[in-house]
C-alpha positions in Angstrom: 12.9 6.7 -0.3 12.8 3.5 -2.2 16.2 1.7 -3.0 16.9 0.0 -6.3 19.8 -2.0 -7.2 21.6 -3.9 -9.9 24.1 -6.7 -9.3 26.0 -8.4 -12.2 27.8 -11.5 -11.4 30.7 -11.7 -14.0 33.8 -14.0 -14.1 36.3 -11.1 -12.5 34.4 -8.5 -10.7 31.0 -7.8 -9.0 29.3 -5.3 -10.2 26.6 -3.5 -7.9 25.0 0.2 -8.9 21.9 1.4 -6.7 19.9 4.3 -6.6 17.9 5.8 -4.0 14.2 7.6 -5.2 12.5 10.2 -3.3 8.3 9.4 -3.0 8.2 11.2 -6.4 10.5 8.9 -7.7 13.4 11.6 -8.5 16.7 10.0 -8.2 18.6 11.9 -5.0 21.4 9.3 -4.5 23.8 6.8 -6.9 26.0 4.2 -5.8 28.5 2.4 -8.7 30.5 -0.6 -6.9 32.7 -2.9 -9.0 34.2 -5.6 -6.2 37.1 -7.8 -7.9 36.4 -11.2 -7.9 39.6 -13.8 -7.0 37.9 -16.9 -7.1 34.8 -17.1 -9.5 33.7 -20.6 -9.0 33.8 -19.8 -4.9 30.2 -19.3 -4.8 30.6 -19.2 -0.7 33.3 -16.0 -1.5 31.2 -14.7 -4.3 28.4 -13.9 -1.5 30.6 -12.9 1.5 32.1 -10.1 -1.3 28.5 -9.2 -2.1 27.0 -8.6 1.1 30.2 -6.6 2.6 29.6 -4.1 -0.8 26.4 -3.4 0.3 27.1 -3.1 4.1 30.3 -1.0 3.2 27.3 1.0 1.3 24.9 1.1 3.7 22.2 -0.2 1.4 19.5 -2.7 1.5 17.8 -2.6 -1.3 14.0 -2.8 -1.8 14.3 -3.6 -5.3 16.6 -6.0 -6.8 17.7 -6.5 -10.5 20.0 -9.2 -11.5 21.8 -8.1 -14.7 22.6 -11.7 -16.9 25.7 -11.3 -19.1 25.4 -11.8 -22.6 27.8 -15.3 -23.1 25.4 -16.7 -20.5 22.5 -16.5 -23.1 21.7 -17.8 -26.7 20.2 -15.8 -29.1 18.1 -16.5 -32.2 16.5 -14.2 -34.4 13.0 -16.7 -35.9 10.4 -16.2 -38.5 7.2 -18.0 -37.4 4.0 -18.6 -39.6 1.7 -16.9 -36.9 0.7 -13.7 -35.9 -1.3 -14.6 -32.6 0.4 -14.2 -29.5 -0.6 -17.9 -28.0 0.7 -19.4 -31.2 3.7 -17.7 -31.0 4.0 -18.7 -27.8 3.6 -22.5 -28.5 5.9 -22.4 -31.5 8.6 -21.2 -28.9 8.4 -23.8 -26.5 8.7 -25.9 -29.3 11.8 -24.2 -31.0 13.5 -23.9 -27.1 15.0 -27.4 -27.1 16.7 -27.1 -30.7 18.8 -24.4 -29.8 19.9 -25.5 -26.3 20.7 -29.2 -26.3 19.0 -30.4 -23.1 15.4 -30.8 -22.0 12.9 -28.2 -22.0 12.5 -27.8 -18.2 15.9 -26.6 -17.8 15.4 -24.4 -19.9 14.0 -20.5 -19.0 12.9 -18.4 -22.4 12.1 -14.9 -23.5 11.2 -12.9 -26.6 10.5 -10.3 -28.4 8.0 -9.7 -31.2 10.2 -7.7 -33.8 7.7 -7.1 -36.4 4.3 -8.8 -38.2 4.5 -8.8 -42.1 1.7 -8.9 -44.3 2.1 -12.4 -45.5 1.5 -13.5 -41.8 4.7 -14.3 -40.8 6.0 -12.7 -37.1 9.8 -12.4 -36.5 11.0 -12.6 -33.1 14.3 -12.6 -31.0 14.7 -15.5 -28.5 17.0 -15.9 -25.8 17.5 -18.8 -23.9 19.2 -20.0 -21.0 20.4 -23.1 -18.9 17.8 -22.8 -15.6 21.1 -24.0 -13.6 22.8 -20.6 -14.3 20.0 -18.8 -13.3 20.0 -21.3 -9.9 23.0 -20.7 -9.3 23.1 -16.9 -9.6 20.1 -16.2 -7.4 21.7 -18.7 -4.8 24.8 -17.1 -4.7 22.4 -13.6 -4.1 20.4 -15.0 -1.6 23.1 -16.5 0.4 24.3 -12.9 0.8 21.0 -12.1 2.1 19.0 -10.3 -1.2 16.4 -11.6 -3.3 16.0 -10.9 -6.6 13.0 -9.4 -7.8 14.0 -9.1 -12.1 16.2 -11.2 -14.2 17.4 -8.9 -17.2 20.0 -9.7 -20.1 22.2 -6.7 -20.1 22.0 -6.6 -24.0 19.0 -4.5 -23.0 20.4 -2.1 -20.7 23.1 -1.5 -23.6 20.0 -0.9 -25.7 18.3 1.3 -23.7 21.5 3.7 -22.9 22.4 4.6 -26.5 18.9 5.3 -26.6 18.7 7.7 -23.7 22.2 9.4 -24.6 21.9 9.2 -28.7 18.4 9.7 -29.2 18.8 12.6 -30.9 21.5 11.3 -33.4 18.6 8.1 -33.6 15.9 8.4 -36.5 13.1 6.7 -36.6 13.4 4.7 -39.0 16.9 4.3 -38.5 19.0 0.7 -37.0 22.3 1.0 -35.7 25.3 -1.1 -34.2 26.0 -0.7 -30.1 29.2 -2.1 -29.0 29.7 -1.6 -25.0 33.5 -2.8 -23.9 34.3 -4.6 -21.0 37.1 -6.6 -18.9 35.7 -10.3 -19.6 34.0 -9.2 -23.0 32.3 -6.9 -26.1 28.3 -6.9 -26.2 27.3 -6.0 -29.9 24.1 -4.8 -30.7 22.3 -3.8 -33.4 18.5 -1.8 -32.5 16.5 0.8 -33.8 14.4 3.0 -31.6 11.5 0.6 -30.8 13.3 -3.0 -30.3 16.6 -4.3 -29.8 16.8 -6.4 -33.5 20.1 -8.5 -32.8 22.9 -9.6 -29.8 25.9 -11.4 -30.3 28.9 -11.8 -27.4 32.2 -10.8 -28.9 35.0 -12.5 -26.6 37.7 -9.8 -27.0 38.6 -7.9 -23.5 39.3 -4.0 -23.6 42.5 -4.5 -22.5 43.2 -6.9 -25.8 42.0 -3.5 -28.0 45.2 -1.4 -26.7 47.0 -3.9 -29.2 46.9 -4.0 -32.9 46.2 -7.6 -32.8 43.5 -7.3 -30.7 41.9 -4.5 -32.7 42.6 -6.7 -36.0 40.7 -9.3 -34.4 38.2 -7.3 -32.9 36.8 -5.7 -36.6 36.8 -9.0 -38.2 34.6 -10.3 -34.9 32.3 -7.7 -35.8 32.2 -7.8 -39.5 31.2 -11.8 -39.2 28.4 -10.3 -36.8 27.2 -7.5 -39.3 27.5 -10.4 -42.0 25.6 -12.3 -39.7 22.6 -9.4 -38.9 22.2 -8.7 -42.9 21.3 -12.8 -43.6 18.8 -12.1 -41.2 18.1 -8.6 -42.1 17.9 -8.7 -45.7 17.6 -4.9 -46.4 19.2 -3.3 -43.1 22.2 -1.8 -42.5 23.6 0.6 -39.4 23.3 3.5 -40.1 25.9 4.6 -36.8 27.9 3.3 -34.4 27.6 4.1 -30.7 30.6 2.8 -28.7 30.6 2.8 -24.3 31.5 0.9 -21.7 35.5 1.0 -20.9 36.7 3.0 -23.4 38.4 5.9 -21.6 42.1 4.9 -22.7 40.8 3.4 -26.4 41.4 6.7 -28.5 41.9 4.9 -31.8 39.1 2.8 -31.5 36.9 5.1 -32.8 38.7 6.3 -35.9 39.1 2.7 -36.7 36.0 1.7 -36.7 34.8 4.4 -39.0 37.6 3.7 -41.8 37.0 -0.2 -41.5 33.6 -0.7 -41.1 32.8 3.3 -43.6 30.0 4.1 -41.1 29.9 6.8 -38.7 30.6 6.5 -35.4 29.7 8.2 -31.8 31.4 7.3 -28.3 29.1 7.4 -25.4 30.9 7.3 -21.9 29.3 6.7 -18.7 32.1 8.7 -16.9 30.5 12.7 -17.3 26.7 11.3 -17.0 27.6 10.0 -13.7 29.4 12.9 -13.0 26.3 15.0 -13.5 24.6 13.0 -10.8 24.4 13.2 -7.1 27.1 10.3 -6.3 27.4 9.4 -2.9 30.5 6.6 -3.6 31.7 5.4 -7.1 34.4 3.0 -7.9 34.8 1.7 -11.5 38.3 -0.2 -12.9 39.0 1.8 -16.4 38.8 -1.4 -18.4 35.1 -2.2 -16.8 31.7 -1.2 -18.1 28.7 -0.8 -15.6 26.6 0.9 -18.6 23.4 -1.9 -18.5 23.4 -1.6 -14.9 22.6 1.7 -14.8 19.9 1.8 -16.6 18.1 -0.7 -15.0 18.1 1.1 -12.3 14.7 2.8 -14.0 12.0 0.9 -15.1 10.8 0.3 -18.9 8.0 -1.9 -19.8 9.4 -2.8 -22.6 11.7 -5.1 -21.1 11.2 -9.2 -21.0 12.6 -10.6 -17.9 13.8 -14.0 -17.1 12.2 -16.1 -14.5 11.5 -19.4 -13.0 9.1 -20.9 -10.4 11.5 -20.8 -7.4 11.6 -17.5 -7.7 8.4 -16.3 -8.5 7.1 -18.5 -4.8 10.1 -17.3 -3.3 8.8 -13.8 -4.0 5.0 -14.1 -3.7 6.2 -15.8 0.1 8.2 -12.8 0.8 5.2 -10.0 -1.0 3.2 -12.0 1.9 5.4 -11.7 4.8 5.8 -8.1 3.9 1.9 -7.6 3.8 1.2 -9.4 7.1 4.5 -7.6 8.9 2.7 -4.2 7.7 -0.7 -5.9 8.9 0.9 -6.9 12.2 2.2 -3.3 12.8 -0.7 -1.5 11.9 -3.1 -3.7 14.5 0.1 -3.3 17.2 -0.2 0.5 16.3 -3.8 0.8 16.9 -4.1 -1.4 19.5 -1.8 1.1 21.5 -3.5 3.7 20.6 -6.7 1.9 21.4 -5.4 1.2 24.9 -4.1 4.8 25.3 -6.7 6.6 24.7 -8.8 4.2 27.2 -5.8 4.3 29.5 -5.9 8.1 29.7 -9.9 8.2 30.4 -9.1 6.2 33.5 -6.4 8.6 34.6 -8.7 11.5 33.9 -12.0 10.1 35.9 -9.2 8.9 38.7 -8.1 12.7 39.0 -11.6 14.2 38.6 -12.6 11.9 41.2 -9.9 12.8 43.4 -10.7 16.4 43.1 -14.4 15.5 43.7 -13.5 14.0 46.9 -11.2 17.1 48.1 -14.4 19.3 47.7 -16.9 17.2 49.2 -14.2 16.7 52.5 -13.8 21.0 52.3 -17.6 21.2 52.1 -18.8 18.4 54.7 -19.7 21.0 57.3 -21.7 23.3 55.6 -23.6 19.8 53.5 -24.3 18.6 57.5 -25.7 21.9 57.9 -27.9 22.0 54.8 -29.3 18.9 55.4 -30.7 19.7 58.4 -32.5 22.7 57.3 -33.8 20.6 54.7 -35.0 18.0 57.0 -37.2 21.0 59.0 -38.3 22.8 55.4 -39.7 18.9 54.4 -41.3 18.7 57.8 -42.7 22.0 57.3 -44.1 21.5 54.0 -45.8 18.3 55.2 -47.7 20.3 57.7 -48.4 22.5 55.6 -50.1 20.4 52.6 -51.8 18.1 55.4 -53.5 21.6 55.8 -53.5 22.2 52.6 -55.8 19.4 51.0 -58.8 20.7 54.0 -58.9 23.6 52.5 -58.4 22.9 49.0 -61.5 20.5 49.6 -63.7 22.8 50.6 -63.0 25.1 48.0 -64.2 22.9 45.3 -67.2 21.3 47.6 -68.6 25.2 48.1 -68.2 25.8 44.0 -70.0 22.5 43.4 -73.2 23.1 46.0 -75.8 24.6 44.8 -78.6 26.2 46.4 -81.1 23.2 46.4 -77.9 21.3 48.3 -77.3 21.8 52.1 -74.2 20.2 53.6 -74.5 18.7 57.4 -71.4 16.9 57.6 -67.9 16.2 56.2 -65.5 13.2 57.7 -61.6 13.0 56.1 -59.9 9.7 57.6 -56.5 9.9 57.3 -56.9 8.0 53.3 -58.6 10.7 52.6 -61.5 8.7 52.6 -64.7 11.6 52.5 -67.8 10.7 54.4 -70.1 13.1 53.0 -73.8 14.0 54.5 -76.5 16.4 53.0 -80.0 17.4 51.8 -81.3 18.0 48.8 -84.7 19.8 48.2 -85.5 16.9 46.2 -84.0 13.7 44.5 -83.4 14.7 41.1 -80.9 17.0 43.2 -78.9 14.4 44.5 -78.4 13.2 41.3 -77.6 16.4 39.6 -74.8 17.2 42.8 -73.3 13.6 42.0 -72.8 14.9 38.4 -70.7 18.4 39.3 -69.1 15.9 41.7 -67.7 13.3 39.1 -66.6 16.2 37.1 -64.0 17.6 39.9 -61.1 15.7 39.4 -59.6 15.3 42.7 -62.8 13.4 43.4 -62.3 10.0 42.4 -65.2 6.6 43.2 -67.6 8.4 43.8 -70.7 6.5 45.7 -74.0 7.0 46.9 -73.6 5.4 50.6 -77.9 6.0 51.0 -81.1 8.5 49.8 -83.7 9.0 51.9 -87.1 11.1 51.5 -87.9 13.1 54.8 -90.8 15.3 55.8 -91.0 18.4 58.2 -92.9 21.9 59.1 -91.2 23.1 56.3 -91.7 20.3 53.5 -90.5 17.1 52.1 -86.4 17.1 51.4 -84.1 14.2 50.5 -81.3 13.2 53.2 -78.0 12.0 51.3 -75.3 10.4 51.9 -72.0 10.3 50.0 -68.0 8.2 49.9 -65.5 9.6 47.3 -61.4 9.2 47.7 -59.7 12.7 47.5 -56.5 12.6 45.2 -53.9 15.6 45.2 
């Protein structure tokens, strides 16, 4: 399960909401946290607060969104003569340092492209903000032991819930005015379904609307802002009004609205959508709104996050660690499997041999036994191809005479050495018994030792004499 969580730092409360996503991403648990705030320039106490909510939670999240309050950012609406996005993107590093009155590396920018007319001109909203508000923010997070992983202005998350609660009351075509109450402030809105056209910070608390001077004051703050949106807007108007945040004890607020301002109007409270889901602790002040944080708790690419360069090493360094922890594990892992498996062949040839041993000590009498026998069979069989070989000699000596061939003597040494001695009716004889010879192949270097013509009574003959090896 993959924790996400938002953390808003505002002037009198903390305000933490976290979810926790199954591996298909369907949300199981939801945490809302609003921690009163006694000190806000203690950045030391901010942080102490901060990490105790989440350890009171039990949470560390994986994912962290900071949520930037609207008074903390400027906002211009701008027509610029260019319809590329690199232009665009010069032009606004050129507008940046007009609207903030510092220099243009303390500053951090976003924007949105609203629309491209025909005649070439692109109109975009830019917000801006002092880098050392952003500093000091992610400091006072990472001194409680978080980083932050997305810098959002909460004008967005007020966007993006009137969306996913009104959507049906939204054309598509349509713009509308979003006013979300809260202790410190009011963030007005106007949007249509596809971009959020216009933000403006209206410094009136909701406890100020439970009196009629506050109210007064709080429709002429957002006349001036509609007044504001139509110099900008020529030809738009709200068509609705959605009003959230803390708005549980402001009945009247909603007929007022409607008779002042002659345009219809819806309340969207975050108390019975929470309700609906799985909660496992929610604490929210009645004159607080947590309605941006919740929705960025789900991601939506068509938000534009803040950033500077601290953070973006700060978070490549800690993507790294994160990879070479995982790295580090996995080689541990296998190693130890590795060694295991190795380990266990050991202990299974150890055993085996073990067991091997036990039989061989059970069966040593009968072995000495064997071996002996073996001893007089190997004896025996010696004898018995010493014998053998004679006999297999003359076999193939009494195929290869012929009748013209008369053998007188055969001598075997003991290297089987054959001293051969014959006659032959005549040469030609000799010659034709050395042939059949060289044929047999236990006879091997073959040679004539002598040939000699003899004659008797009975006729001339040829005496012979051959040496051949015997091989078997």
């Amino acid at each position: 399960m993959r924790n996400t969580a938002v953390i808003e730092l505002g002037q009198h409360y903390i305000k933490i909401a976290a979810a926790g996503y199954s591996i298909k991403k369907i949300l199981r648990k939801f945490f809302c946290l609003v921690v009163p705030v006694s000190s806000p320039d203690d950045d030391a106490q901010t942080s102490k607060l901060l990490s105790e909510a989440f350890a009171g939670m039990k949470l560390k999240p994986r994912f962290l969104v900071l949520s930037l309050p609207r008074r903390l950012v400027t906002a211009r609406t701008l027509s610029l003569p260019s319809k590329d996005q690199k232009e665009i993107s010069k032009m606004v590093d050129l507008h940046v340092d007009r609207i903030l009155p510092c220099a243009k590396e303390e500053i951090a920018s976003i924007y949105s492209v609203l629309e491209k007319t025909e005649f070439g001109y692109s109109k975009i909203l830019l917000c801006v903000v002092r880098k050392d508000i952003l500093k000091r923010q992610l400091r006072i997070v990472a001194d409680a032991g978080f980083f932050v992983d997305k810098i959002y202005l909460n004008s967005y998350g007020v966007w993006e819930w009137n969306l996913s609660n009104c959507r049906s009351q939204i054309e598509a075509d349509g713009v509308y005015l979003g006013l979300d109450i809260d202790c410190d402030y009011t963030e007005l809105i106007v949007f249509s379904r596809e971009h959020l056209l216009f933000t403006r910070s209206v410094i009136i608390r909701a406890e100020q609307l439970l009196e009629e001077t506050g109210r007064v004051q709080f429709i002429r703050e957002v006349k001036q802002s509609l007044a504001i949106f139509r110099s900008e807007y020529e030809y738009k108007k709200p068509e609705k009004i959605c009003i959230s945040g803390a708005i549980s004890e402001l009945k009247e607020l909603e007929g007022l609205l409607q008779r002042e301002l002659e345009i219809p109007v819806t309340s969207v409270p975050i108390g019975p959508l929470i309700g609906g889901l799985k909660t496992e602790r929610v604490e929210i002040p009645r004159f607080v709104s947590v309605t941006p944080l919740r929705e960025f708790l789900f991601s939506n690419s068509r938000r534009v996050s803040f950033s500077i360069l601290e953070t973006q090493l700060r978070k490549a360094f800690r993507e790294k660690t994160r990879d070479l922890m995982m790295i580090g594990s996995l080689v541990i892992y296998i190693s130890f499997i590795i060694c295991g498996v190795f380990l266990g062949r050991i202990c299974n040839r150890q055993a085996y041999f073990e067991r091997l041993q036990s039989h061989l000590e059970s069966i040593g009498p009968d072995t000495e036994d064997l071996i002996r026998k073996s001893k007089r069979i190997d004896s025996v069989k010696g004898v018995l191809e010493s014998r053998e070989q004679p006999l297999l000699f003359l076999e193939e000596i009494h195929r290869a005479v012929s009748s013209r061939i008369a053998i007188k003597a055969i001598k075997i040494s003991r290297d089987n050495e054959v001293v051969l001695r014959g006659e032959a009716a005549a040469l030609s004889d000799v010659f034709e018994f050395i042939e059949v010879l060289k044929k047999i192949e236990s006879f091997n270097n073959i040679q004539t030792k002598y040939t000699r013509k003899k004659k008797t009574r009975e006729g001339e003959f040829t005496d012979f004499g051959l040496n051949f090896v015997l091989e078997y």
